[in-house]
VOVEXBA-812709 format. One record per residue (C-alpha): residue in three letters; x, y, z; residue number from 0. Coordinates in nm, 3 decimals. Each point is the difference from the previous one (the first is absolute). Layout:
N
 code       x       y       z pos
  Ala       X       Y       Z NUM
...
This chain:
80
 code       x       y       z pos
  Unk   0.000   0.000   0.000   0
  Unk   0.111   0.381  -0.014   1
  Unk  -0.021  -0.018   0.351   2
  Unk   0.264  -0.297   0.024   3
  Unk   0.198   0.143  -0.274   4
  Unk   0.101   0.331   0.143   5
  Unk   0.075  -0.162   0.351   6
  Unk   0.260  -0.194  -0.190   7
  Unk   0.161   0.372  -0.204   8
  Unk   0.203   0.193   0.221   9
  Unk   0.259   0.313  -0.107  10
  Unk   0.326  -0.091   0.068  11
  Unk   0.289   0.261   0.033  12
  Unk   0.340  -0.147  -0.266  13
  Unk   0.279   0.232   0.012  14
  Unk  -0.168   0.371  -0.140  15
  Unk  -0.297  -0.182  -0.141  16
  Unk  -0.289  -0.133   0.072  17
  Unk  -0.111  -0.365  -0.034  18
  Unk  -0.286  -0.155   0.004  19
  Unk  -0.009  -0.376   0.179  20
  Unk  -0.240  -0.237   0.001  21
  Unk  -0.055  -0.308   0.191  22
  Unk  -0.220  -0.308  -0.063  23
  Unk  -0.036  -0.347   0.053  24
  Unk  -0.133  -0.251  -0.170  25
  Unk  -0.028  -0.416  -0.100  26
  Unk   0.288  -0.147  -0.232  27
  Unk  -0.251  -0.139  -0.259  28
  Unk   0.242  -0.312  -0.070  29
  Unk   0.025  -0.067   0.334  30
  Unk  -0.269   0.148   0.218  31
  Unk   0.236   0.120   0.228  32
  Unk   0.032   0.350   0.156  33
  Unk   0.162   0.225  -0.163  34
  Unk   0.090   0.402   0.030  35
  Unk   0.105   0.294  -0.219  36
  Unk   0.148   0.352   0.108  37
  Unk   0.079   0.183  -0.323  38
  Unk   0.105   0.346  -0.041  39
  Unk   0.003   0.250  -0.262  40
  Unk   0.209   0.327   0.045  41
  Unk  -0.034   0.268  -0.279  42
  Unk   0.336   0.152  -0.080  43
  Unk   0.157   0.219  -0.237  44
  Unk  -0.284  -0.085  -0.304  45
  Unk   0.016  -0.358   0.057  46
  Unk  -0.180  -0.220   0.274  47
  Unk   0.228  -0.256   0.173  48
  Unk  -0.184  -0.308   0.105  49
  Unk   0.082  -0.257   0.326  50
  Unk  -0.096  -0.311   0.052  51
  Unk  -0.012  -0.260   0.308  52
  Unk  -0.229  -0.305  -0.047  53
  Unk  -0.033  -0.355   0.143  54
  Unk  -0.105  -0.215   0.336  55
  Unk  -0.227   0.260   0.180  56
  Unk   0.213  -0.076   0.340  57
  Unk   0.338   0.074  -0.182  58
  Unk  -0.084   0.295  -0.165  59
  Unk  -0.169   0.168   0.323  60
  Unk   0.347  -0.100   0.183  61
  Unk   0.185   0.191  -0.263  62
  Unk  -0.247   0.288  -0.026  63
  Unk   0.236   0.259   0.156  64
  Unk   0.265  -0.121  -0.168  65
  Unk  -0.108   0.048  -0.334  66
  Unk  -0.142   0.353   0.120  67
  Unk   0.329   0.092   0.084  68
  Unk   0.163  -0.135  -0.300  69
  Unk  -0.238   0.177  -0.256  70
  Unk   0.067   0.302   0.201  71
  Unk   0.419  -0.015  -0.006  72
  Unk  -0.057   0.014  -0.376  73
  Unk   0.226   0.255  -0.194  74
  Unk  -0.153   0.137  -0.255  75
  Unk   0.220   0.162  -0.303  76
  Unk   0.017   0.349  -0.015  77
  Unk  -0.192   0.004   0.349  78
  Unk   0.070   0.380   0.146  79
């Protein structure tokens, strides 16, 4: 729902830009297991760079702040 859909969007703050993340979870259609995806999409210099962190729900949400502060320690060329 639109309700469900902008609980999972939040803005997230990479380096003088801002990102937008979002974070869902889901079933693995092969194997009906859990699974999660945080993706983020940061709009820089003309272009939009795109993140990506997807597999077992319970790994991913260990990992969360990890790949949070990864996509945020990203240089961007000709950043100011």
């Amino acid at each position: 729902t639109e309700t469900q859909m902008l609980k999972a969007i939040q803005e997230l703050e990479v380096q003088s830009a801002k990102g937008t993340l979002l974070d869902v979870d889901g079933t693995d259609a092969k194997s009906g297991q859990p699974v999660r995806l945080i993706g983020v999409a940061v709009p820089h210099d003309g272009q939009t760079w795109f993140f990506k962190m997807t597999g077992d729900a319970k790994v991913v949400a260990r990992e969360k702040d990890a790949f949070i502060k990864f996509v945020q320690s990203t240089n961007f060329p000709n950043a100011p």
